[in-house]
Backbone of each chain as ProteinMPNN parsed JSONL, in Angstrom:
{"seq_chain_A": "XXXXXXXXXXXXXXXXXXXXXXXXXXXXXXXXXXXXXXXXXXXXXXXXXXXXXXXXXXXXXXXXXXXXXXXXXXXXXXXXXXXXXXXXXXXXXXXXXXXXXXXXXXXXXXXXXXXXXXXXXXXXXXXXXXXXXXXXXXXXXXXXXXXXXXXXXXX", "coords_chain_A": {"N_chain_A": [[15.644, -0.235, 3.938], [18.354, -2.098, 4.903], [21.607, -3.621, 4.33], [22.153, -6.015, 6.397], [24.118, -8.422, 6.66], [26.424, -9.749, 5.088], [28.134, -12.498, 2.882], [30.96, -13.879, 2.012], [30.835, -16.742, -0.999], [32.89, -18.639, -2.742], [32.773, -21.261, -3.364], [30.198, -20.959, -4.569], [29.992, -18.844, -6.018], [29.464, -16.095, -5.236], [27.572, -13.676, -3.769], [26.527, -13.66, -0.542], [23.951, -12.256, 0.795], [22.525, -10.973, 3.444], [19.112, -9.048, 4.092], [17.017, -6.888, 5.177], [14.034, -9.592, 5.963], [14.921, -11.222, 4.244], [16.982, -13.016, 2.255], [19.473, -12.694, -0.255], [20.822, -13.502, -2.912], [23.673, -12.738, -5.118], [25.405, -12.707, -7.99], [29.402, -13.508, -8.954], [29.361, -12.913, -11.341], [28.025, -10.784, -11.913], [29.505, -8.377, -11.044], [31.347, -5.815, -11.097], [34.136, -5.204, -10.775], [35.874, -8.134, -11.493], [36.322, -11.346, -9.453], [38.522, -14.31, -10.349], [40.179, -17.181, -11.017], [42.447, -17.291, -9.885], [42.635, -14.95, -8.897], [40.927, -14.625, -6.423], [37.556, -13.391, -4.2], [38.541, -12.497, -1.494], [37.453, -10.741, 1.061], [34.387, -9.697, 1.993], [32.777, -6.717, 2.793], [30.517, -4.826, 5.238], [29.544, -1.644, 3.885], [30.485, 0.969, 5.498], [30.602, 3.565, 4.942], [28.763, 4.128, 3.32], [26.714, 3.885, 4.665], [25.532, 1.557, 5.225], [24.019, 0.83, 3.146], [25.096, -0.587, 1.111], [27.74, -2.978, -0.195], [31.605, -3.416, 0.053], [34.284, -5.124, -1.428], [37.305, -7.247, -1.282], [39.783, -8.003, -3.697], [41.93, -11.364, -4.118], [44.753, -9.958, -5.475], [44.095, -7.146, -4.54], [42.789, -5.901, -6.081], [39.389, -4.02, -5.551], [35.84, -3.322, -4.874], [32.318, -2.324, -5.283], [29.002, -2.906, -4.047], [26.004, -1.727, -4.343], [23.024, -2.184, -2.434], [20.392, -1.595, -4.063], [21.489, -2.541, -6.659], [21.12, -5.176, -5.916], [19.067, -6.076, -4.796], [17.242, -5.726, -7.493], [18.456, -7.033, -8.91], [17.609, -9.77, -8.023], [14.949, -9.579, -8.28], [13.192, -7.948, -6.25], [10.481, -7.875, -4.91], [9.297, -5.386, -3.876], [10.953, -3.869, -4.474], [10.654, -3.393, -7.312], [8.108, -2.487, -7.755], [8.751, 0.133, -6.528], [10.456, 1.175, -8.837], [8.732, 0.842, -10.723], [6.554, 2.84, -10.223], [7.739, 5.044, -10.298], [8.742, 5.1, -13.083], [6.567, 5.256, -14.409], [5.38, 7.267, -13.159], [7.355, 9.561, -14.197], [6.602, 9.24, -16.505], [4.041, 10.266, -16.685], [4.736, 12.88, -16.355], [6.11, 13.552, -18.419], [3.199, 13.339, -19.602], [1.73, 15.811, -18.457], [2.629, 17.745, -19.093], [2.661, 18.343, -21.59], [-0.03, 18.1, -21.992], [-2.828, 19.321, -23.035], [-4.955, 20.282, -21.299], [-6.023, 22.108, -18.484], [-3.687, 22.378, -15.062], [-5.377, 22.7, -13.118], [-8.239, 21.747, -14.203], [-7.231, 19.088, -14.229], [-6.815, 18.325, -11.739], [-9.835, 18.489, -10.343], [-10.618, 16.672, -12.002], [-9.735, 14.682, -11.323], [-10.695, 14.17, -8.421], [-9.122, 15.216, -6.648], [-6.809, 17.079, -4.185], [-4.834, 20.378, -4.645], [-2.62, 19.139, -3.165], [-1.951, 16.911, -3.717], [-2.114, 16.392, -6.24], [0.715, 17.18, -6.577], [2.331, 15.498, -5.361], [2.021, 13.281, -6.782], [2.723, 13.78, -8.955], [5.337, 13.3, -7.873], [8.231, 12.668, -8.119], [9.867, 11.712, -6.515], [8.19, 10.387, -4.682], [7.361, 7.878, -2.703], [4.93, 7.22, -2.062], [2.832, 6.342, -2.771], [-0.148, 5.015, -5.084], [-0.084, 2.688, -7.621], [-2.414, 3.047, -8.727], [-3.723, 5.295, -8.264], [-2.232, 6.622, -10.608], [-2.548, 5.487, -13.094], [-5.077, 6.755, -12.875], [-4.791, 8.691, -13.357], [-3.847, 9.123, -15.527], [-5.787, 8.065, -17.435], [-7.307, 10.296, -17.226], [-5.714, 11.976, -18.766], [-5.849, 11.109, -21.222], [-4.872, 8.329, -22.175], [-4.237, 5.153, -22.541], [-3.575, 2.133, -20.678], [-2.1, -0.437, -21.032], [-1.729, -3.571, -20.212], [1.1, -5.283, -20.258], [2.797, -8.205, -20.131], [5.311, -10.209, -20.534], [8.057, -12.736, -21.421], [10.761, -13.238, -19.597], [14.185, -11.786, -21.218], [16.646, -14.2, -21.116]], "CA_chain_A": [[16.242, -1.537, 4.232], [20.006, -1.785, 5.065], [22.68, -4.598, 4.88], [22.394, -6.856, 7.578], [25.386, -9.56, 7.127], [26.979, -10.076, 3.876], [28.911, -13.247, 2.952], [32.067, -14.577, 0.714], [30.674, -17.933, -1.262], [33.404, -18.997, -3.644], [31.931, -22.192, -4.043], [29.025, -20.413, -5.388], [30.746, -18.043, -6.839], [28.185, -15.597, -5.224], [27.979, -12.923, -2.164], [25.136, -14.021, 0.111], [23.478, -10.676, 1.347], [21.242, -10.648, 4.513], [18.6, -7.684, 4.383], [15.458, -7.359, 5.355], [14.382, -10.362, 6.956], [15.764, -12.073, 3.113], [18.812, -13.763, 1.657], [20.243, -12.753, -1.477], [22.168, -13.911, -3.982], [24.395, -11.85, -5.773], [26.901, -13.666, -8.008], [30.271, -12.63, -9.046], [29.266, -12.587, -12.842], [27.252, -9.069, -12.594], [30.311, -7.601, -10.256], [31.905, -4.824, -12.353], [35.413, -5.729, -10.614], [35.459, -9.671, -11.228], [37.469, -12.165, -9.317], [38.83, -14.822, -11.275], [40.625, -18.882, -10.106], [43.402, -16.709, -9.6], [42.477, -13.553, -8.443], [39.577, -15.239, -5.658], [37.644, -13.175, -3.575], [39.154, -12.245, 0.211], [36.633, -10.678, 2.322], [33.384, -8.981, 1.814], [32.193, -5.903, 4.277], [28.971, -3.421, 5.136], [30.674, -0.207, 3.281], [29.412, 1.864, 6.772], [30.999, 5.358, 4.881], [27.851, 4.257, 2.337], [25.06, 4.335, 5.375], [25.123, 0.319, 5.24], [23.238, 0.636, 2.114], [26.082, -1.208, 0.197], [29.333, -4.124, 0.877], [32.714, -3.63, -0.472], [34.67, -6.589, -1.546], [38.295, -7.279, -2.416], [40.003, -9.758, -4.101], [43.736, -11.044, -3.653], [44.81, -9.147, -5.986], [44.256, -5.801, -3.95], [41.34, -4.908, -5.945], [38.094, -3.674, -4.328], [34.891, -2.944, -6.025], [31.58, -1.984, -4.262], [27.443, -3.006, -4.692], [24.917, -1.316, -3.824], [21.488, -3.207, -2.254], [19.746, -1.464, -4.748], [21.502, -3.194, -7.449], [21.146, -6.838, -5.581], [17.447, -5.977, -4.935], [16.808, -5.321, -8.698], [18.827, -8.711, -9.652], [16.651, -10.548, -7.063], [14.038, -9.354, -8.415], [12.591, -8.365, -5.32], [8.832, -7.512, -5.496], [9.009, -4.015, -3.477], [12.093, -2.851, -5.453], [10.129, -3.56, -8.288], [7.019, -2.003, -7.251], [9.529, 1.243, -6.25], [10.822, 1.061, -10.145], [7.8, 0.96, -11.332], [6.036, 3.724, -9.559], [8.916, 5.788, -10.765], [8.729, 5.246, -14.485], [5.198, 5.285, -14.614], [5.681, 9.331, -12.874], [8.139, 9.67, -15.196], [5.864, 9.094, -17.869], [2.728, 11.032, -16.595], [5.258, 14.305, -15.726], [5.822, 14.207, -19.456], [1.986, 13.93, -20.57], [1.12, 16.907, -18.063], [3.666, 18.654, -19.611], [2.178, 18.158, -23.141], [-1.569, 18.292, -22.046], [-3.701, 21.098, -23.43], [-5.797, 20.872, -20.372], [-4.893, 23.232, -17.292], [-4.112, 21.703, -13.713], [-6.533, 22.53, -11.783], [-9.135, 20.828, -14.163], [-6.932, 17.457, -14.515], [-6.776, 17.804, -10.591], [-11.022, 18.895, -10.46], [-11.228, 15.77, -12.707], [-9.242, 13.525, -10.221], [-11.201, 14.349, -7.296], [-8.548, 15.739, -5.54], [-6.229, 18.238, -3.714], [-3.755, 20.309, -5.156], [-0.975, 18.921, -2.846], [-1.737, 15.513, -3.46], [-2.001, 16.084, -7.253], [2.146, 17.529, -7.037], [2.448, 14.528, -4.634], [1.628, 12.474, -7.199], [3.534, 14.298, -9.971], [6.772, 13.597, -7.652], [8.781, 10.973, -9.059], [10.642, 10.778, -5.467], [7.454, 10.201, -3.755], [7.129, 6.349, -3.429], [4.088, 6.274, -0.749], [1.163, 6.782, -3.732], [-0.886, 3.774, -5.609], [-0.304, 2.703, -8.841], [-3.803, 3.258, -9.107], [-3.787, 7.216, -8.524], [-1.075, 7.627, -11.385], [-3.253, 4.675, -13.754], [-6.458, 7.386, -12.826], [-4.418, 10.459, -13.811], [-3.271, 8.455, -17.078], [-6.642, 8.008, -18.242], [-7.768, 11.397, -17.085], [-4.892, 12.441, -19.839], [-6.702, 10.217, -22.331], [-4.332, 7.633, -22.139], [-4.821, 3.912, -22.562], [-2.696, 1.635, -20.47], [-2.226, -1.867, -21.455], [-0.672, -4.723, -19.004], [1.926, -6.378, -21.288], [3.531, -9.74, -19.287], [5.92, -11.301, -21.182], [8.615, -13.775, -21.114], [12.506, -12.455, -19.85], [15.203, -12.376, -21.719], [17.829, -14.561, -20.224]], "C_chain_A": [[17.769, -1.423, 4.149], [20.501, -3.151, 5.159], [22.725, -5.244, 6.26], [23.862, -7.58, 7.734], [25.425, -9.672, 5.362], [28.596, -11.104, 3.857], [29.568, -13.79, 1.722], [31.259, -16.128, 0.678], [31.13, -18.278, -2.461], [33.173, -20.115, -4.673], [30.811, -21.792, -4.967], [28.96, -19.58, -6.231], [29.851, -16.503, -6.887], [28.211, -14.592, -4.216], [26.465, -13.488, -1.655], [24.977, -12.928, 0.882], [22.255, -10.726, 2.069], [20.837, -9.288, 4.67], [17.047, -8.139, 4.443], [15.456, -8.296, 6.188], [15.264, -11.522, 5.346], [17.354, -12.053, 2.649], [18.85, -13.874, 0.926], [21.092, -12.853, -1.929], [22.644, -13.063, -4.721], [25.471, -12.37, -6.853], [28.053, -12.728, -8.486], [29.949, -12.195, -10.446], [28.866, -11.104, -12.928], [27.909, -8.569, -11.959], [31.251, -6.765, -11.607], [33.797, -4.708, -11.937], [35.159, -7.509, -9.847], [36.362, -10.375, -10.76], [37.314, -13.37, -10.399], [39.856, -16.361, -10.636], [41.751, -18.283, -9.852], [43.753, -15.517, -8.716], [40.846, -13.955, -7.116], [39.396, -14.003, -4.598], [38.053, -13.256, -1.801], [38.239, -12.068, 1.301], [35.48, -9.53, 1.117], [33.237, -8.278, 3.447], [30.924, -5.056, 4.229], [30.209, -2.365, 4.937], [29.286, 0.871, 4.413], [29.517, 3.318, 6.077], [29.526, 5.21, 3.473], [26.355, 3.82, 3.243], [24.68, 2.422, 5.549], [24.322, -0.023, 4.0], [23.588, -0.408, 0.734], [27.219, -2.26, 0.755], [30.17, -3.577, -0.165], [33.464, -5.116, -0.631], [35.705, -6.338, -1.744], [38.851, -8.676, -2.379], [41.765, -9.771, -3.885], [44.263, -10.069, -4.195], [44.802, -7.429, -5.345], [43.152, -5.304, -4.923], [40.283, -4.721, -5.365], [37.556, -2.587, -5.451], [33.749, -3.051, -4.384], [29.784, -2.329, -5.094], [27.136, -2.511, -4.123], [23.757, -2.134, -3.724], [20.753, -3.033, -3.192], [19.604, -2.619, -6.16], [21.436, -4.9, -6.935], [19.518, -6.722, -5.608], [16.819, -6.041, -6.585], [17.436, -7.131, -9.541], [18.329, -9.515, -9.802], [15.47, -10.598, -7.696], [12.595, -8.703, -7.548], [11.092, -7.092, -5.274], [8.538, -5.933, -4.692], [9.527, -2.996, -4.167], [11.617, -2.254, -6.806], [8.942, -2.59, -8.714], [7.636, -0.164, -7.367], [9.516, 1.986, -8.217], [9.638, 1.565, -11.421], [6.592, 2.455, -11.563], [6.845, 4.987, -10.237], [8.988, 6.117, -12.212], [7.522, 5.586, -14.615], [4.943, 6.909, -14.483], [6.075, 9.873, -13.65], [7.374, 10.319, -16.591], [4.144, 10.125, -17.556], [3.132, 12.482, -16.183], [5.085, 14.906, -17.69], [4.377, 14.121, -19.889], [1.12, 14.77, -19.622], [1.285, 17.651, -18.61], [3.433, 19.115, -21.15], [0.56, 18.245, -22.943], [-1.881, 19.838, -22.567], [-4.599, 21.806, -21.739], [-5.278, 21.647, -18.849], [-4.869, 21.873, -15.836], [-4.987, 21.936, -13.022], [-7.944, 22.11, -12.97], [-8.344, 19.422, -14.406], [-7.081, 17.519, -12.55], [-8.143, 18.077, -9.978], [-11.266, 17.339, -10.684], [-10.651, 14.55, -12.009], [-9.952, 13.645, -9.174], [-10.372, 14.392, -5.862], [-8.102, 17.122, -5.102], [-4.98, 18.309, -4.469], [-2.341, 19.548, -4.733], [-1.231, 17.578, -3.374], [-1.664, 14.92, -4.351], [-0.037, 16.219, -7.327], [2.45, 16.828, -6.368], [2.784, 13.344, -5.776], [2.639, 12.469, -8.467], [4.827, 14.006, -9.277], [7.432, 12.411, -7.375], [9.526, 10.103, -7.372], [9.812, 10.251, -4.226], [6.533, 8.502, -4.157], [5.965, 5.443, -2.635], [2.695, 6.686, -1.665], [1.247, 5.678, -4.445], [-0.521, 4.057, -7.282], [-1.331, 3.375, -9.082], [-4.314, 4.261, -9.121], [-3.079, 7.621, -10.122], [-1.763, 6.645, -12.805], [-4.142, 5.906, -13.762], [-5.828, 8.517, -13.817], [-4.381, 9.879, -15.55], [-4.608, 8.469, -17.768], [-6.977, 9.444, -17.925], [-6.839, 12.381, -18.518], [-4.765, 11.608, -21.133], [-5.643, 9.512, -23.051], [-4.588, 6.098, -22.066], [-3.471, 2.991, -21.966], [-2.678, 0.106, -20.566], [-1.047, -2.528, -20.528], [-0.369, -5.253, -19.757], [2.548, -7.182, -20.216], [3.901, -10.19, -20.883], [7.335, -11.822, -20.629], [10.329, -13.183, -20.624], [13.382, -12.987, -20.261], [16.021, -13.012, -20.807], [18.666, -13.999, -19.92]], "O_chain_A": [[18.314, -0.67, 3.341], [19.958, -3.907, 5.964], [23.459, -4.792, 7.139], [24.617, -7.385, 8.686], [24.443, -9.658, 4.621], [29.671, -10.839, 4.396], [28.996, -14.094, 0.676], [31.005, -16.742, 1.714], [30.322, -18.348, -3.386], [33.241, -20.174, -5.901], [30.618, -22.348, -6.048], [28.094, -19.466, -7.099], [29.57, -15.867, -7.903], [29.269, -14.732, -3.603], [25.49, -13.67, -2.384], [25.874, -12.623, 1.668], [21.144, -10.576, 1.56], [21.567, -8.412, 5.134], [16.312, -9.052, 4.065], [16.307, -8.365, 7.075], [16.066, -12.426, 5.581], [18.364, -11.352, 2.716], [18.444, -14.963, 0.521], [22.183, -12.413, -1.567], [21.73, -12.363, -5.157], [26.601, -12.419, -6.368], [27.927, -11.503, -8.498], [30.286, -11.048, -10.74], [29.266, -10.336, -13.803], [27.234, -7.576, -11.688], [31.63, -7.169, -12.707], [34.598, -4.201, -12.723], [34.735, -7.981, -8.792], [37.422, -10.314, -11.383], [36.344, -13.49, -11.147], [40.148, -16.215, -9.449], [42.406, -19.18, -9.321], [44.761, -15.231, -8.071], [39.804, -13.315, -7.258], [40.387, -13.489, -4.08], [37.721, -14.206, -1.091], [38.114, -12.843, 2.249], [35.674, -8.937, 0.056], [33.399, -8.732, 4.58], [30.423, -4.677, 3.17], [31.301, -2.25, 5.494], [28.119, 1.244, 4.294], [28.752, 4.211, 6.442], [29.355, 6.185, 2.74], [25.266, 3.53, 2.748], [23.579, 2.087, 5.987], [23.972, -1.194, 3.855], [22.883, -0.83, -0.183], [27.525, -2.339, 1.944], [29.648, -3.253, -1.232], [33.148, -6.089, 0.054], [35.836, -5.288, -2.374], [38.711, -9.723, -1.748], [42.566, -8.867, -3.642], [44.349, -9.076, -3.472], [45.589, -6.612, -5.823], [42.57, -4.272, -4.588], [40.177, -5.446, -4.376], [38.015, -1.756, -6.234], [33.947, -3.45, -3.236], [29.453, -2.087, -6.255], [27.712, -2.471, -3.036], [23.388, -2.779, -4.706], [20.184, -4.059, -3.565], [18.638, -3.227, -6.621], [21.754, -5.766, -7.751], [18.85, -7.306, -6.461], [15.698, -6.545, -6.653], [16.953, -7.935, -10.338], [18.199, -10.174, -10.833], [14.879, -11.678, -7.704], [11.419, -8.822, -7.891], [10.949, -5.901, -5.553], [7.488, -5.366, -4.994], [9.115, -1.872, -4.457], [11.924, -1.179, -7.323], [8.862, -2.035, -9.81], [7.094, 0.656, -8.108], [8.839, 2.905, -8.678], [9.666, 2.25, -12.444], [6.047, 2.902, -12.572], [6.154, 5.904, -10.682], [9.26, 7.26, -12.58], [7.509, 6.681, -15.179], [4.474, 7.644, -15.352], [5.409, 10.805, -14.102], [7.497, 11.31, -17.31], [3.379, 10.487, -18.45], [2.288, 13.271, -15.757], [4.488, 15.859, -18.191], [4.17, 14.986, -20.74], [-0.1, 14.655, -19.745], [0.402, 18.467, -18.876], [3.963, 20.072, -21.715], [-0.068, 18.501, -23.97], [-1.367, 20.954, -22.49], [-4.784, 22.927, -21.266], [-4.143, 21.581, -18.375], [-5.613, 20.912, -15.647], [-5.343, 21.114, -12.179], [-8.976, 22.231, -12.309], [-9.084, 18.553, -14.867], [-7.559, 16.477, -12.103], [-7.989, 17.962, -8.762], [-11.925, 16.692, -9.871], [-11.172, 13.45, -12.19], [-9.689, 12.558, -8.661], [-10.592, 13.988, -4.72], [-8.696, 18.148, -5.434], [-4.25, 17.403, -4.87], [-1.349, 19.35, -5.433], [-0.123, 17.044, -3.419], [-1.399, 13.718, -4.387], [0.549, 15.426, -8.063], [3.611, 17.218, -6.24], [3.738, 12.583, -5.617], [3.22, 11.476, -8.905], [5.757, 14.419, -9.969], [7.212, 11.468, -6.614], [9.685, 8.924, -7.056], [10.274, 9.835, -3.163], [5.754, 8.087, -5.015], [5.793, 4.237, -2.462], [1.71, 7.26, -1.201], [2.35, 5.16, -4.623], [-0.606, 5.085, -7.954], [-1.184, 4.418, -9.718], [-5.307, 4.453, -9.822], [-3.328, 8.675, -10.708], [-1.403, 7.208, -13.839], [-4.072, 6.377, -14.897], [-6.35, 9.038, -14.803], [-4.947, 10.395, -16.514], [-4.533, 8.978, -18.886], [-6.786, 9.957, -19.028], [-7.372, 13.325, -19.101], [-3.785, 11.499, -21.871], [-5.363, 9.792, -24.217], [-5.449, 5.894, -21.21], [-2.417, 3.038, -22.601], [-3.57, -0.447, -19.923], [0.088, -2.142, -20.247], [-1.218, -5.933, -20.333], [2.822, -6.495, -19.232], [3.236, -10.405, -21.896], [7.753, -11.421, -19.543], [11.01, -12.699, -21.528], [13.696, -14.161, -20.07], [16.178, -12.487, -19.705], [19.513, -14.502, -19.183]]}, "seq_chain_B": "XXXXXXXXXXXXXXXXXXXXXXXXXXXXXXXXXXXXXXXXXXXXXXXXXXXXXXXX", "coords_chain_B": {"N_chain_B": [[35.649, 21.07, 16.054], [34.895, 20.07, 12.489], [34.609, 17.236, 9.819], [33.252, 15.892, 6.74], [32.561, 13.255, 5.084], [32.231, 12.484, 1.621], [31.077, 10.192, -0.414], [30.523, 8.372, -3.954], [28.529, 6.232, -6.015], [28.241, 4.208, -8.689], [26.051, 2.469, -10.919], [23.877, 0.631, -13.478], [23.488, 3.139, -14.809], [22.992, 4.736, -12.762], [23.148, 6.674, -9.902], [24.562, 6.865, -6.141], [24.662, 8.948, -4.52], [26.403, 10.041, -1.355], [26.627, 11.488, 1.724], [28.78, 11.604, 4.738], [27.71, 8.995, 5.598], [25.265, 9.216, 4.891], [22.466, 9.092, 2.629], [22.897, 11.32, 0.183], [21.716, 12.365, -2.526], [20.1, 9.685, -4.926], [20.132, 9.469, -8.237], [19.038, 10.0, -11.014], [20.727, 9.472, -14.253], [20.085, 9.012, -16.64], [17.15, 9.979, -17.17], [18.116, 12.451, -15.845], [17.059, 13.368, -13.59], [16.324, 13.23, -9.957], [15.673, 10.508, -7.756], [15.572, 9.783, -5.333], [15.594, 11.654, -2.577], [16.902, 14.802, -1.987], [19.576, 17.117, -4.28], [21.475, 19.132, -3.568], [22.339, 22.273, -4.826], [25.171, 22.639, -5.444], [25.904, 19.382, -5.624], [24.633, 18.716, -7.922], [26.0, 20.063, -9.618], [27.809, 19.238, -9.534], [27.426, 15.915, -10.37], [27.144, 17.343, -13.216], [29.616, 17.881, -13.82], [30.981, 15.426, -13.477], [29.61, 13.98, -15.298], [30.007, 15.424, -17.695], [32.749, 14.872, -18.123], [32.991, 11.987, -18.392], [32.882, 10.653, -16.174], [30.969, 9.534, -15.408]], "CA_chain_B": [[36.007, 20.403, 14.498], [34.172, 19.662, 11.185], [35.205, 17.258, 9.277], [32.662, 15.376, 6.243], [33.665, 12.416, 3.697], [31.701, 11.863, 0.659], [30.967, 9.254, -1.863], [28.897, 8.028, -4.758], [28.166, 4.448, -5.823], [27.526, 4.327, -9.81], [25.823, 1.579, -11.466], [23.164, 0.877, -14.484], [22.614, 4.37, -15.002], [22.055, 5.613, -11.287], [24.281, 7.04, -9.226], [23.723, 6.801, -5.532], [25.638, 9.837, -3.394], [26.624, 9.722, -0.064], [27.585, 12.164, 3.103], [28.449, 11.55, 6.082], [27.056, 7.547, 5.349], [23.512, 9.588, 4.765], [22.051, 9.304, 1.207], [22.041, 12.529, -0.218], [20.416, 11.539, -3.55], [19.749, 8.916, -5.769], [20.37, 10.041, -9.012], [19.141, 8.651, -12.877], [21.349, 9.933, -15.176], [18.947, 8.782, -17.928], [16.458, 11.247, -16.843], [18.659, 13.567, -15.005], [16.29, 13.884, -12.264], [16.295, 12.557, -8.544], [14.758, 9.168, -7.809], [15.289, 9.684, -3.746], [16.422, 12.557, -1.959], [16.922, 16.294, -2.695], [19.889, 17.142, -4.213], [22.236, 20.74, -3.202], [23.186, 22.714, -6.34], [26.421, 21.847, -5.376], [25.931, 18.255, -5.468], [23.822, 18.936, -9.018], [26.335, 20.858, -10.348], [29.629, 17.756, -9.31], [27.235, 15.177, -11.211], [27.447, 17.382, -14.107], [31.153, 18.034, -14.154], [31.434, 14.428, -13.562], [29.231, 13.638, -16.275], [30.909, 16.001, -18.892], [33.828, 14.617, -17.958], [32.794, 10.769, -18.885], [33.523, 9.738, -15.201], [29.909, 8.599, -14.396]], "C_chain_B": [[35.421, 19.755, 13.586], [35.149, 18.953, 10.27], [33.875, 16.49, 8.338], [33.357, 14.347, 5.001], [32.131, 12.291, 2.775], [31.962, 10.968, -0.458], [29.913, 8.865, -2.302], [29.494, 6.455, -5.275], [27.525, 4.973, -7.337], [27.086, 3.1, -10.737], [24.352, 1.783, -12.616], [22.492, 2.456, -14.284], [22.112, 5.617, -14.064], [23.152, 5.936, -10.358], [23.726, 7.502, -7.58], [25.085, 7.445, -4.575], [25.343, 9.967, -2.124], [27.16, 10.731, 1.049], [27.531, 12.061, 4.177], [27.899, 9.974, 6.686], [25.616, 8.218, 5.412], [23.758, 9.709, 3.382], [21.643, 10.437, 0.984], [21.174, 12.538, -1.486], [21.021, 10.7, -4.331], [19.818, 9.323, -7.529], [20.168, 9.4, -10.505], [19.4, 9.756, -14.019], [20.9, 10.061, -16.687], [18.227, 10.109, -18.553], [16.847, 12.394, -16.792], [17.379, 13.76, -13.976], [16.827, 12.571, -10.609], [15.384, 11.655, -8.273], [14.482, 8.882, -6.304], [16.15, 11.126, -2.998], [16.131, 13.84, -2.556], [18.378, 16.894, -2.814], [20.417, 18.709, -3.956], [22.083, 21.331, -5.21], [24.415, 22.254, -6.617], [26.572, 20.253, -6.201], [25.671, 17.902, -6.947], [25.42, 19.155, -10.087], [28.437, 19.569, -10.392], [28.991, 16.859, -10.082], [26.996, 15.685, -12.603], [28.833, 17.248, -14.81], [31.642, 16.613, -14.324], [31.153, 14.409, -15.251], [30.186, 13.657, -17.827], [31.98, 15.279, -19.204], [34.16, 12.913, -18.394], [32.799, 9.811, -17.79], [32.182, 9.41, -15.282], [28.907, 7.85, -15.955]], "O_chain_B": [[35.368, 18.555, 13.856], [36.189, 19.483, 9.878], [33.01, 16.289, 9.191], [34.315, 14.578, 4.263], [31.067, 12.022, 3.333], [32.899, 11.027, -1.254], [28.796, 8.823, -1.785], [30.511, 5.823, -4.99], [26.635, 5.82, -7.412], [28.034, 2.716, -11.422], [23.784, 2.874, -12.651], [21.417, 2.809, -13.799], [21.453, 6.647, -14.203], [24.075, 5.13, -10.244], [22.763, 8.261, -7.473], [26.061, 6.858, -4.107], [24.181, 10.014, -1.719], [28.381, 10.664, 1.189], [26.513, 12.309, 4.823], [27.705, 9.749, 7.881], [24.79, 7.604, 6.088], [24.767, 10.193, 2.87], [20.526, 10.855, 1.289], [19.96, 12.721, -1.398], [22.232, 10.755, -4.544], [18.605, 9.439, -7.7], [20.889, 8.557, -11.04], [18.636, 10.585, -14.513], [21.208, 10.857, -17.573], [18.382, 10.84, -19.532], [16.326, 13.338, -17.385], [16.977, 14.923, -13.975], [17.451, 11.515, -10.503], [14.214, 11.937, -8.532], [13.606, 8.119, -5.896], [17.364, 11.305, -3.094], [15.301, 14.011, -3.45], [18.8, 17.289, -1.727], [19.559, 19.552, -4.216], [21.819, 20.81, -6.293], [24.786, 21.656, -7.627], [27.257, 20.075, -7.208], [26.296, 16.943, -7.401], [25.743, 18.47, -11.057], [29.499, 19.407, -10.993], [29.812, 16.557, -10.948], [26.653, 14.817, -13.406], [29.129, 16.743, -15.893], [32.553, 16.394, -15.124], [31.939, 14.661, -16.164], [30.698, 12.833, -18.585], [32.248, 15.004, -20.374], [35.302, 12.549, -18.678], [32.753, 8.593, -17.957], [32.342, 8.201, -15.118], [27.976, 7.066, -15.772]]}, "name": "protein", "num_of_chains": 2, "seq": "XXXXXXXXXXXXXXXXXXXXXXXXXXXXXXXXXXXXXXXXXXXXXXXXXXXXXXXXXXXXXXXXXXXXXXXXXXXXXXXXXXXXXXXXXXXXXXXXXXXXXXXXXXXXXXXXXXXXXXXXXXXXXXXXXXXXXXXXXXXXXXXXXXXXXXXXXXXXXXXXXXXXXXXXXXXXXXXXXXXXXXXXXXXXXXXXXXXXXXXXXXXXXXXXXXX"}
């Protein structure tokens, strides 16, 4: 997903970021160079030398600071990013209890009912087209118990 | 004539390098591993120096 249109909203005190077919909010509070009633942002742009993946901003002032979608997606909350994030830690976390198993790979991947590629597929943290539900199987296969905690976010 | 620009993009923890406006990787500093992409040695070996160095 790439930067579509990204817009100055002072009133809002916010960048409005078309991607996807959605419209996010961004405000200035989580910007790591902040304008200020003095220092107001100028213009927002697609930063093209960053693939469209990101906007630059500056403020009168002559400073200029830069987001990445990633970090507006993750603000947003937005339920794929999330999904991505997730998938990721979860690998993360089943690289180290291969890594610590007694048992060999080829019976944790015997005991999955699969193929080797699809077990080091699975093992690869940058591979984000596999199911929770493969890397949940492996988890118990490494006599693991995973519990769905939901709770409340901090503000 | 060759010419290439790079840059990286660093925020909570992740650092997200750039050549050419192509993502070369994704980067979690946490971990130290790659979260998208495959990075050079090169490339490996500039987010340590950064690192060391306190820039990232």
């Amino acid at each position: 997903m790439k930067i579509a249109r990204v817009k100055v909203n002072n009133r809002r005190k916010a960048f409005e970021i078309t991607a996807g077919r959605r419209l996010y909010l961004f405000p200035y509070a989580k910007l790591e160079v902040r304008p200020a009633a003095a220092d107001r942002v100028t213009a927002a742009y697609i930063d093209k030398e960053l693939g469209g993946d990101a906007f630059s901003y500056r403020l009168e002032s002559g400073a200029e600071g830069t987001v990445h979608l990633d970090h507006v997606l993750e603000y947003n909350q937005d339920p794929a990013h999330m999904r991505d994030l997730l998938l990721y830690k979860l690998t993360l976390e089943v690289q180290r209890r291969v890594a610590r198993t007694a048992l060999s790979r080829r019976e944790l991947i015997r005991r999955l009912h699969t193929s080797p590629a699809q077990f080091y597929r699975l093992l690869d943290q940058t591979n984000y087209r596999k199911s929770v539900d493969q890397l949940l199987r492996l988890l118990r296969i490494l006599d693991c118990d995973v519990d769905l905690v939901i709770r409340e976010r901090a503000a | 004539m060759c010419s290439s620009r790079g840059r990286a993009i660093t925020a909570r923890g992740i650092v997200h390098v750039y050549k050419d406006a192509e993502l070369v990787v994704k980067w979690d500093l946490e971990a130290n591993v790659a979260m998208k992409g495959r990075p050079t040695a090169r490339v490996l070996a500039l987010l340590d120096e950064l690192k060391k160095e306190g820039l990232l």
